[in-house]
C-alpha positions in Angstrom: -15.4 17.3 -13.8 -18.5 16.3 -12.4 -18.2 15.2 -8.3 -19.1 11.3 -8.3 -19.1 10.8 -4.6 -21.8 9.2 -2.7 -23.2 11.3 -0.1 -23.2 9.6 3.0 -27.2 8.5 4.3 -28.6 8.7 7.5 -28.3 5.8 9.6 -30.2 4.5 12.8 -29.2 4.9 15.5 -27.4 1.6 17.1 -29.2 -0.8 19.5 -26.6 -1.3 22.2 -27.0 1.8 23.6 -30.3 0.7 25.1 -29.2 -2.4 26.8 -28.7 -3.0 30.3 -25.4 -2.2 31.4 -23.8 -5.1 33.5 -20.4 -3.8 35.0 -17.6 -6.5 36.3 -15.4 -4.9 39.1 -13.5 -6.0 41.6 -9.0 -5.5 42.9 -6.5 -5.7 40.1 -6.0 -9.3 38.6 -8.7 -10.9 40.0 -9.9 -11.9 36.3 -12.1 -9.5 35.1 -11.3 -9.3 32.0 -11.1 -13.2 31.1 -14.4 -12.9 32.7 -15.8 -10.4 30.0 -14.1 -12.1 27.1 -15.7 -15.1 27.9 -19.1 -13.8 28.3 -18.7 -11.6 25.3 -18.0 -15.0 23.4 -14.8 -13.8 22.0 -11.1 -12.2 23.0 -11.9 -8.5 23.1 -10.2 -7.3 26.0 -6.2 -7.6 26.7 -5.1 -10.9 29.3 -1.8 -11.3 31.1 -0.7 -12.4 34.6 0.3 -8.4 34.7 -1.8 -6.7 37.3 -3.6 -3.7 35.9 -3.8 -4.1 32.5 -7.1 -3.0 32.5 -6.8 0.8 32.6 -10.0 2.3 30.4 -13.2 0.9 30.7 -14.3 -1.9 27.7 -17.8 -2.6 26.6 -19.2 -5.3 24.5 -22.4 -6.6 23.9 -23.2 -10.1 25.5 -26.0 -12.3 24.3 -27.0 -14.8 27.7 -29.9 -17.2 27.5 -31.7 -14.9 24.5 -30.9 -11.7 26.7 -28.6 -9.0 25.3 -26.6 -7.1 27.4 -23.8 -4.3 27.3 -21.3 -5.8 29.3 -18.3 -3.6 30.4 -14.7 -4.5 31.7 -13.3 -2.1 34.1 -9.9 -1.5 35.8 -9.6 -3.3 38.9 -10.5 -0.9 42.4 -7.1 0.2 44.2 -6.8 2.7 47.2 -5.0 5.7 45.6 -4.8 9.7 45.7 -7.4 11.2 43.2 -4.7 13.0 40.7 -2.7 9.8 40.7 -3.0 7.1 37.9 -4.8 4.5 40.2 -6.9 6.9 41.2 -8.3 8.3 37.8 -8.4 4.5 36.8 -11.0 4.2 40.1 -12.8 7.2 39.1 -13.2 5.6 35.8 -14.4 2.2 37.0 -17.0 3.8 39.8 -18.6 5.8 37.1 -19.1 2.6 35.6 -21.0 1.0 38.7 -23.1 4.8 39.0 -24.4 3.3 35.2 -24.8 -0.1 35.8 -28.5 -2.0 36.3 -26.0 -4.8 37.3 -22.5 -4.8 39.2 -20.9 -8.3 38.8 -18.4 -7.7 41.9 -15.6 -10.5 41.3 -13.0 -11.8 43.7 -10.3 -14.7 43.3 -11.4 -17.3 45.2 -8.1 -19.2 45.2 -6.5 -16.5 47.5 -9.3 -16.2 49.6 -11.0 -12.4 50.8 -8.8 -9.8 51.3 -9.0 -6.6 53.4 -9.3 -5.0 49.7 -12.2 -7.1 48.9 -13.8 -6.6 51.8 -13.1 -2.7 51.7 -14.6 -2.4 48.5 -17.7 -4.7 48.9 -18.1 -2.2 51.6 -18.4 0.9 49.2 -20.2 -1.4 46.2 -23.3 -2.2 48.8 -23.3 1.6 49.8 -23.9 2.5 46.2 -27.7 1.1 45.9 -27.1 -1.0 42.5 -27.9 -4.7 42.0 -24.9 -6.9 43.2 -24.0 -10.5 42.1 -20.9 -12.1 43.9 -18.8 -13.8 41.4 -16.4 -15.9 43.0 -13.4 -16.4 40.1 -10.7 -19.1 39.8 -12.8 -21.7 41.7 -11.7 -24.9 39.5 -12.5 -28.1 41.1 -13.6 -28.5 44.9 -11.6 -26.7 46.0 -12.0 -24.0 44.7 -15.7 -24.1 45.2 -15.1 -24.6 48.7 -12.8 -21.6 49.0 -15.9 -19.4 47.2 -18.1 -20.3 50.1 -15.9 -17.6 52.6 -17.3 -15.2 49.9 -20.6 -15.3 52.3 -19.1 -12.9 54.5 -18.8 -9.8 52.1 -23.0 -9.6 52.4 -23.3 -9.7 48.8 -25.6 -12.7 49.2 -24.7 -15.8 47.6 -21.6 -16.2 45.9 -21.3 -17.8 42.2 -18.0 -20.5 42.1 -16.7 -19.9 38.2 -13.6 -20.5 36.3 -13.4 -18.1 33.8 -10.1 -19.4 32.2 -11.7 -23.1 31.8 -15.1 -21.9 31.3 -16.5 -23.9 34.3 -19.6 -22.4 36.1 -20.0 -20.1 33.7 -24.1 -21.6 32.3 -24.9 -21.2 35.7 -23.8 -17.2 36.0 -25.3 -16.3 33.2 -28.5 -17.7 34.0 -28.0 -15.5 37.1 -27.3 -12.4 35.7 -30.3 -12.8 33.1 -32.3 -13.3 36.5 -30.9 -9.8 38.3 -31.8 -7.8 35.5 -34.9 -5.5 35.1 -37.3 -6.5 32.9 -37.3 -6.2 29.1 -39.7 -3.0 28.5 -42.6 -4.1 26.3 -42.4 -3.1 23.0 -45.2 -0.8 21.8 -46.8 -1.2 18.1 -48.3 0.9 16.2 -52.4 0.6 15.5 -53.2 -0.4 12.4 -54.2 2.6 10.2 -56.6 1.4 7.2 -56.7 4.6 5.9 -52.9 4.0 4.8 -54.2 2.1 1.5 -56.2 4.7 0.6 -53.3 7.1 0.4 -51.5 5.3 -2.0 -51.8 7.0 -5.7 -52.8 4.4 -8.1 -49.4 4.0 -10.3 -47.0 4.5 -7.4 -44.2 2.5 -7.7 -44.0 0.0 -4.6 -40.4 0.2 -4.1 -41.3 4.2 -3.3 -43.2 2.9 0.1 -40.2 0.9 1.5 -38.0 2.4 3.4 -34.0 2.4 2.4 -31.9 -0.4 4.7 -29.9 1.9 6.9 -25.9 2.1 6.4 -23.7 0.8 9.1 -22.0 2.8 11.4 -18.7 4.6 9.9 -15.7 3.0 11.8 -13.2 5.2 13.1 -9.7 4.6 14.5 -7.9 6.6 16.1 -4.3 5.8 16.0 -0.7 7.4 16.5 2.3 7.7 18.6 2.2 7.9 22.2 1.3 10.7 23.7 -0.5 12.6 20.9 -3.6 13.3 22.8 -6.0 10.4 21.3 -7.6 9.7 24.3 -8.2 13.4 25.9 -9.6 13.7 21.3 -12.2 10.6 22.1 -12.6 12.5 25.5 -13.6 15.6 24.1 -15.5 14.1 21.6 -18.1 12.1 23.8 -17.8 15.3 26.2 -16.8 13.6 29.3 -14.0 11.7 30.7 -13.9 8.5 29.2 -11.2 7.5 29.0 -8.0 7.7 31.2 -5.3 10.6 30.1 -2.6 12.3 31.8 1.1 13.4 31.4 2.5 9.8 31.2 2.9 8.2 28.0 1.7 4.8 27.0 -1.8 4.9 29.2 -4.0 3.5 26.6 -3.1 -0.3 26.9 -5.8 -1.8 24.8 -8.1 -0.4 21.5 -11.5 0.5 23.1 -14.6 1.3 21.1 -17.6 3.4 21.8 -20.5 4.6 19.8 -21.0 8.5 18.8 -24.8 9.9 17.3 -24.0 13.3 14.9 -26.4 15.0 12.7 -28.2 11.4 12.4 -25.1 9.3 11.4 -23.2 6.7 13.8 -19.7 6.7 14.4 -17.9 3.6 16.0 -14.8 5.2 17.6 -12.1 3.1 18.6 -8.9 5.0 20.5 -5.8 2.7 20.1 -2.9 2.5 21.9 0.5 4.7 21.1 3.1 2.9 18.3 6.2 3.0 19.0 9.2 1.6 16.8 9.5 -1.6 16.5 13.4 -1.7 18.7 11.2 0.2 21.5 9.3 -2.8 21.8 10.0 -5.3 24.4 7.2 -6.4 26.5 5.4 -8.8 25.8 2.3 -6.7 26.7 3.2 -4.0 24.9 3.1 -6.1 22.1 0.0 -7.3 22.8 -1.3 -3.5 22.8 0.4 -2.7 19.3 -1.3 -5.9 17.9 -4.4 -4.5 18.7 -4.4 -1.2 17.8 -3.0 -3.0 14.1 -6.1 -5.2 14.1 -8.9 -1.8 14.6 -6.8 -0.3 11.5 -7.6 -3.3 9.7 -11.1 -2.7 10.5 -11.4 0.8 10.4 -13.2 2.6 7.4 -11.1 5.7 8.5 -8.0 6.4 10.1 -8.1 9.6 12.1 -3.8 10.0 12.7 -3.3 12.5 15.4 -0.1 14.6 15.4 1.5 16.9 18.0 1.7 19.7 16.1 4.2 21.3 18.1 6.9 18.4 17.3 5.9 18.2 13.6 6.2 15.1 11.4 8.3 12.4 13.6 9.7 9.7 11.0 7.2 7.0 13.3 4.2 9.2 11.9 5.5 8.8 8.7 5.3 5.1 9.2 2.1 4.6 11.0 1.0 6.5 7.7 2.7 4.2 5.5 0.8 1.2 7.7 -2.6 3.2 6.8 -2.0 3.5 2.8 -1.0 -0.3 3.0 -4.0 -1.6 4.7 -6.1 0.6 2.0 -7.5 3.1 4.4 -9.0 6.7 4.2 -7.1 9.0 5.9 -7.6 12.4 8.2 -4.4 13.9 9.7 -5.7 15.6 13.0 -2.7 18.1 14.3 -3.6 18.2 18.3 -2.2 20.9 20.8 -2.7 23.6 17.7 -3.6 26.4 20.3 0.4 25.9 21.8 1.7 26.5 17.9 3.1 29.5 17.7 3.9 30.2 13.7 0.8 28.0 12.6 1.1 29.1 8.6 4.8 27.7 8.5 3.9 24.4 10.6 1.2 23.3 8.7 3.4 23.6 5.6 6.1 21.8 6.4 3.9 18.9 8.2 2.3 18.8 4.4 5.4 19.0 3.0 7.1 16.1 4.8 4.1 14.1 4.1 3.7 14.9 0.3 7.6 13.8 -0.3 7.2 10.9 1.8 3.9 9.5 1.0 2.8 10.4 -2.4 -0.8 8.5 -1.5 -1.2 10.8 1.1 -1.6 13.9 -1.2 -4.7 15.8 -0.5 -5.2 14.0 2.7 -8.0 16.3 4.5 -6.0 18.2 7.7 -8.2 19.2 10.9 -6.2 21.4 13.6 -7.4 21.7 16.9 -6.8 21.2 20.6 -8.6 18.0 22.5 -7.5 19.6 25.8 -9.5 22.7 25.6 -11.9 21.0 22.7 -11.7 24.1 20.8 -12.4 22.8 16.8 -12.8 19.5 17.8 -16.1 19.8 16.1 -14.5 20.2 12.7 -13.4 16.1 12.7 -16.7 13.9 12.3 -17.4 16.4 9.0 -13.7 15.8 8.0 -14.5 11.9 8.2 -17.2 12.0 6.5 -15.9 13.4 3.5 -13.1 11.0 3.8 -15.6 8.1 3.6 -17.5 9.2 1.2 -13.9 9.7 -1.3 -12.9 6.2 0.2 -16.2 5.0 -1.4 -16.3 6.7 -4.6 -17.0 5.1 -7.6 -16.4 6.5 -11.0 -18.6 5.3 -14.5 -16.7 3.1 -16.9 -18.0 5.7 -19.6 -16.2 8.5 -18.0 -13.5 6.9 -16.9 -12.4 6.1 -20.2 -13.0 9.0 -21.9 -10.3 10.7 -19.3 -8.3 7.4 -20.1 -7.8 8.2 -24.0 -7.1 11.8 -23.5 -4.4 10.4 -20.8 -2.6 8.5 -23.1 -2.9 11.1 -26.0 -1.3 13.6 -23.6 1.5 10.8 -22.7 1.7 7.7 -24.8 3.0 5.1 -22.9 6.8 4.4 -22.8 8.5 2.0 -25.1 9.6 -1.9 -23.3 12.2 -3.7 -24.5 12.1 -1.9 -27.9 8.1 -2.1 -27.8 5.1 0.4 -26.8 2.6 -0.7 -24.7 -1.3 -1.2 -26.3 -3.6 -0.3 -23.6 -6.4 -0.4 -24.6 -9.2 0.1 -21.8 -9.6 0.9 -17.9 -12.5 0.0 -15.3 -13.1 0.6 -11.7 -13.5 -3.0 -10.1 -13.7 -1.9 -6.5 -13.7 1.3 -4.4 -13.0 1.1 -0.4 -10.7 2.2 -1.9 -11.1 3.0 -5.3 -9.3 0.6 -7.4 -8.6 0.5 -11.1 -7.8 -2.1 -13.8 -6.0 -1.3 -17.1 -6.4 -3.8 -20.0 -4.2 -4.0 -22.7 -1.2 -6.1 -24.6 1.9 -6.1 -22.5 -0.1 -3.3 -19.4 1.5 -5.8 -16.6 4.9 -4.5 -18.2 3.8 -0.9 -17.5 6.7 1.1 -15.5 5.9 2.7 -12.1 6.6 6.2 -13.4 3.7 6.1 -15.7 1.2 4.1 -12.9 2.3 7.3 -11.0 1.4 9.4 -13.8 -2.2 7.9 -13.9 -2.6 7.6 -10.8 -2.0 11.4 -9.9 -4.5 11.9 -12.9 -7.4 9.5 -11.3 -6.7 11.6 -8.0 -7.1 15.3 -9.8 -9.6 14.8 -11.9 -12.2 12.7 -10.1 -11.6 14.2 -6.8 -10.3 11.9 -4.7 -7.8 13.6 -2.1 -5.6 11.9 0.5 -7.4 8.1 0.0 -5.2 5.4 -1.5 -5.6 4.7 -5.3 -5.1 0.9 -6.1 -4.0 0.4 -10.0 -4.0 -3.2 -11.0 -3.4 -4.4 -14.7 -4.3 -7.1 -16.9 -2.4 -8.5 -20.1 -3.8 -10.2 -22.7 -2.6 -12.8 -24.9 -1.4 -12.6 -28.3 -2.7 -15.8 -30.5 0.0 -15.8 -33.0 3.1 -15.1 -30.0 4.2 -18.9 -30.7 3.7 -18.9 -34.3 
C-alpha cells in the first residue's frame, strides 16, 4: 500500500531569536517571576511565596509600547559552592546577564537593601551591560518611599513597581523600551524590472508565490523524575541550559526554547518529572505537574524518556496512557543506553510491556541513546519528524473504502442482539490524529473487539505506527422502525 504521509516542509526560521534579550535578576523571592508574567501578558512562569522556585532560566516574548522583546525569568542570585545546586542555578542566571542587551536588576523594596543586594549590584555593574533598577513590592507611598534607598546600589534611578497589583508597571516599560538599542533598519530589496520579463507567458500565477511557511513542530518532553530530560534538551541545544544533577525533581516548571535542524523549527519544552498521584503533596509540586499536563496538551509530539536501565516502571506506563488520551504522537527515547548491559533483551521487553499495556502504542518509533555523553542524540529530531508527519496523515476516502469492504469480507461484523450490523461506509474526518467514522445501521452498537480489529487494520495497512487511531461511528435511522 501506497505511503500517504505528508512530508514535512521547510519552515522559517522563528523571529524571537532576533530580539533583544531583557534579563530580570535579582536574590530569591524578590518577584521575578510575577515580574515576567506580567510583562509577558500572561502566567507563564511558576508563583508561590516558596523561595527559589525559579531554578532554569524562562523566556517569553514581550510586546512594550510596539517594541518586542525576549524577556527571560531567571533563578534568583545566592552565594553558593560552584558544584552545589545554588550554584549551578547562578551559573545559569549569569549566563543570562553575559546575553542580555538589558539586565532588569530587581529588589524588594518592602524589606529594604540587603547585604545580598548590594553584593550582587556589585558584580551586575562589573559586568558592562545596561542596568535598570526595578524596585518591586512598592504599593502605595510607602513603598515608593522605601524604593528611594535603592539610590545607593549606583544603578541610577530606581523604578517603584508592584508587580502583583500591576502598579508602576506603564511607567517600566516605557523605560525599558528607552534602554534598548535601536531597532536595526530593515533593508529592501531594489526593484528589479527585469523580473516581468522573466515570467513565461501561460505561467500560472499561483507558481510565483511563495508557500506560507508551517509552524514550528512542538515538542514535549515529559517523564518520570529523573530520566535525564533536561541533560536530553541539554545536549540537544549543545550547552548547559538547563539545570541537571543527581537530585531528582530539579525541573520545577515546563520551559520552552526554539531548535533550527535541516531548515525545520522545533519548539522544545522540558517538563517537570510525574510522579504518582499519592507522591504528591505540595502544593508546588502540584503546580509543576499541572504544567507539564498543560505542554502535553499543546504538544504535537511527545518525546517520553525512559531509563533504560530500570525498564518500563508502571508510572511510564501511565504517563503513556495520559499521551494516547490527549491524542498525541509518540517517540519512546530510552536514555542512559551506553550503561545497558544486554541491550537486545531490554529493548524487547520495554516493547513488550508497552505493546500488552498500551495497544495504541504499537509501532511507536524507539530512539536509544545517552543525553550525558550525547552519543545518538542526533537520531531524535528525525524520529519526530516522522512521528508528525504519521500524526498528520490523511488517507483518500477512495482508498479507504476499498480496504474497508475487503475488511469486512475478511470478518463480517458480529451479530447484536440476534442482528448483524450494516456498515455500510468509512471516512477520515480528521487526522492530528487520524480519526475515522464508520456509517452504517446499528455501527454505534459495534463491539470493541471488532473497533480493535479495524483499528489494527487502519494502523498496518496505511502505515501509521505508534500514533493514536480515533474510530468514531455514526447510526442511521431506519424510517419504517415505528411502523
Amino acid at each position: 500500500m501506497a505511503d500517504r504521509r505528508r512530508p514535512m516542509r521547510p519552515v522559517a526560521p522563528l523571529p524571537s531569536a532576533d530580539l533583544p534579550l531583557v534579563a530580570i535578576v535579582g536574590r530569591p523571592n524578590v518577584g521575578k517571576s510575577t515580574l515576567f508574567n506580567r510583562l509577558v501578558g500572561r502566567r507563564q512562569a511558576l508563583v508561590a511565596d516558596t523561595p527559589g522556585v525559579t531554578r532554569d532560566r524562562k523566556e517569553g516574548v514581550a510586546l512594550l509600547r510596539g517594541r518586542s522583546i525576549r524577556l527571560v525569568d531567571t533563578a534568583g542570585l545566592e552565594e553558593a559552592a560552584p558544584e552545589s545546586l545554588f550554584g549551578r542555578m547562578r551559573a545559569s542566571s549569569e549566563s543570562a546577564v553575559h546575553e542580555a542587551a538589558l539586565v532588569l536588576f530587581c529588589i524588594d523594596a518592602r524589606a529594604g537593601i540587603t547585604p545580598s543586594d548590594e553584593h550582587f549590584a556589585a558584580w551586575v555593574r562589573k559586568q558592562g551591560r545596561p542596568v535598570l533598577l526595578v524596585a518591586n513590592k512598592a504599593e502605595g507611598r510607602a513603598g515608593a518611599a522605601s524604593a528611594m534607598e535603592a539610590y545607593s546600589l549606583g544603578l541610577g534611578e530606581p523604578v517603584a513597581v508592584s508587580a502583583e497589583h500591576g502598579e508602576g508597571l506603564s511607567d517600566l516599560m516605557g523605560e525599558i523600551v528607552e534602554h534598548l538599542p535601536p531597532e536595526p533598519e530593515e533593508d529592501f530589496p531594489e526593484e528589479d524590472d527585469a523580473f516581468d520579463d522573466e515570467i513565461v507567458e501561460g505561467d500560472p500565477e499561483e507558481e510565483r508565490i511563495p508557500e506560507r511557511p508551517v509552524g514550528p513542530v512542538r515538542i514535549a518532553i515529559i517523564g518520570r523524575p529523573n530520566a535525564g530530560k533536561s541533560t536530553l534538551l541539554n545536549a540537544l541545544l549543545g550547552e548547559e541550559r538547563m539545570i541537571t544533577g543527581p537530585e531528582p525533581g530539579l525541573t520545577r516548571d515546563s520551559v520552552a526554547v526554539t531548535l533550527h535542524d535541516e531548515g525545520d523549527v522545533f519548539e522544545v519544552v522540558d517538563t517537570a518529572g510525574l510522579r504518582r498521584k499519592a507522591r504528591i503533596d505540595e502544593a508546588l509540586e502540584k503546580m509543576s505537574v499541572s504544567a507539564s499536563i498543560e505542554a502535553l496538551k499543546m504538544a504535537e509530539v511527545a518525546v517520553l524518556v525512559l531509563d533504560a536501565t530500570l525498564g518500563v516502571h508502571e508510572q511510564d506506563l501511565q504517563i503513556a496512557r495520559l499521551i494516547e488520551r490527549e491524542g498525541r504522537a509518540c517517540v519512546l527515547a530510552l536514555n542512559k543506553w551506553d550503561a545497558v548491559e544486554d541491550r537486545t533483551a531490554t529493548r524487547k521487553a520495554i516493547l513488550d510491556r508497552l505493546s500488552i499495556s498500551l495497544a495504541q502504542m504499537r509501532g511507536v518509533p524507539v530512539v536509544t541513546f545517552s543525553a550525558l555523553t550525547g552519543a545518538s542524540v542526533h537520531r531524535l529530531l528525525p524520529a519526530v519528524r516522522e512521528a508528525c508527519a504519521v500524526w498528520n496523515a490523511r488517507v483518500p476516502t477512495g482508498e479507504l473504502n476499498r480496504w474497508f469492504e475487503a475488511a469486512l469480507e475478511r470478518h463480517a461484523p458480529p451479530l447484536v442482539d440476534g442482528r448483524r450490523l450494516k456498515l455500510r461506509y468509512m471516512t477520515q474526518v480528521k487526522s492530528r490524529p487520524p480519526t475515522f467514522v464508520i456509517f452504517g445501521t446499528r455501527a454505534e452498537q459495534m463491539p470493541e473487539d471488532y473497533k480493535r480489529y479495524l483499528v489494527n487494520g487502519l494502523r498496518e495497512t496505511f502505515n501509521l505506527p505508534g500514533v493514536p487511531i480515533r474510530l468514531q461511528t455514526r447510526g442511521t435511522k431506519n424510517p419504517y422502525a415505528n411502523s
